[in-house]
Every structure is written in structure tokens, then in C-alpha cells.
N, C-alpha and C positions, 0 to 999 in steps of 0.2 A: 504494500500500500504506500502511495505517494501523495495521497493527499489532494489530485490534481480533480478538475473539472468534471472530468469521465468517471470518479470514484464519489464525486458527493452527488448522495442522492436524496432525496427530500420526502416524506410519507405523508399524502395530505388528506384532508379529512374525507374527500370521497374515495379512499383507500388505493391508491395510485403513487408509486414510487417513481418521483420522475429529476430526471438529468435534465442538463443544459436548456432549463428553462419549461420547453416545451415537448419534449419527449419522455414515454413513458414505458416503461418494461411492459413486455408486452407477449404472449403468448401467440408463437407462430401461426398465422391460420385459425383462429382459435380454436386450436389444437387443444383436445382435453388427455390423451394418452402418454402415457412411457415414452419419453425420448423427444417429444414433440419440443422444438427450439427455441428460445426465449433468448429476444431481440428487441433493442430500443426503436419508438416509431412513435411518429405522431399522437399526443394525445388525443383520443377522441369517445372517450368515457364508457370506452363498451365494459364487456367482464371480463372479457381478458386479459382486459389492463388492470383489476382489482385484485389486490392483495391483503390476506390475513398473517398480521405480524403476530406469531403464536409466543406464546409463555416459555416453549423448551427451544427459544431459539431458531425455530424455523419462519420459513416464507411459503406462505401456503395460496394457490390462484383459487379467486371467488368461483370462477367457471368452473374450474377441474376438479379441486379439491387436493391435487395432485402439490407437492412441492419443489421449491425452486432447489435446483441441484446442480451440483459441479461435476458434469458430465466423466465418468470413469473416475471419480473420487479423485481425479487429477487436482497439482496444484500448482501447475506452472503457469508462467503469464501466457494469452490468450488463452484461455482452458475456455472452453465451451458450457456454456450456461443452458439447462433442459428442464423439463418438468417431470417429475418421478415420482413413482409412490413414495409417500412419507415413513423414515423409519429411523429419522433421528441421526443420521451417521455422520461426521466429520464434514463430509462434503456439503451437509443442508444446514447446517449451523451457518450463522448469522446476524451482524452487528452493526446498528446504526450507531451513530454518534454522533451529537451536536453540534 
């Protein structure tokens, strides 16, 4: 982590984590399944841009249900961001900061 523009992300009250002003993490397609890609785009308030910032640490899609994961438990820079069933592991923990 460097702190830079691409890394601050903002959770705002209609459940939307969003970058560089206008863009909002965003569930491929609104893809509800295993592996479906999670990608920054346009806000435009559907549910696949809605997220539940859960108590054990995870990011969970209002759509899928499914959670935000670090595709193959990977930790290097570019790792690919996916939606997965939720089971807590290393890869789906997660941390805002003010």
C-alpha cells in the first residue's frame, strides 16, 4: 500500500465504494457467480455497485451475496480482484481507513 489515489476508496451511504471521485467497484456484468471480475466503472447506483462492509472483515456484493476476493489468494501487485463465496480466508479480509 502507497497511499496513492487508486488505493483511497470512500464507502458512502448508499453502500458504494468509490475511487477517483466518480467511479465505483463494480461487479462485472452483474455477475452474481465464483470468479465473476470486479472492476472500477462509472457510478450509476445499480446493485452491483452495492456493498456490505461485514463485522469479520469482509466485503460482501448487495447483488451476489458473494465476496470481494483476491483472486488465487494471490498477493502481489496487480492480483486480480473476483467475487467468491465467502469463507473468511486471508484473501477476503479487509481494511478501510480514514
Amino acid at each position: 500500500c502507497h497511499g496513492g489515489t487508486n488505493q483511497r476508496w470512500t464507502y458512502t451511504s448508499s453502500k458504494q465504494l468509490t475511487v477517483y471521485g466518480n467511479k465505483c467497484l463494480d461487479a462485472s456484468g452483474h455477475g452474481t457467480t465464483n470468479g465473476t471480475a470486479v472492476i472500477i466503472w462509472d457510478c450509476n447506483g445499480q446493485t452491483n455497485q452495492q456493498w456490505n462492509l461485514n463485522t469479520n472483515g469482509t466485503i460482501s456484493g448487495v447483488q451476489s451475496g458473494l465476496c470481494l476476493d483476491a483472486s488465487g489468494a494471490a498477493t502481489a501487485n496487480g492480483t486480480k480482484l473476483q467475487l467468491y463465496a465467502c469463507w473468511s480466508g486471508a484473501n477476503q479480509q479487509w481494511s478501510l481507513r480514514s
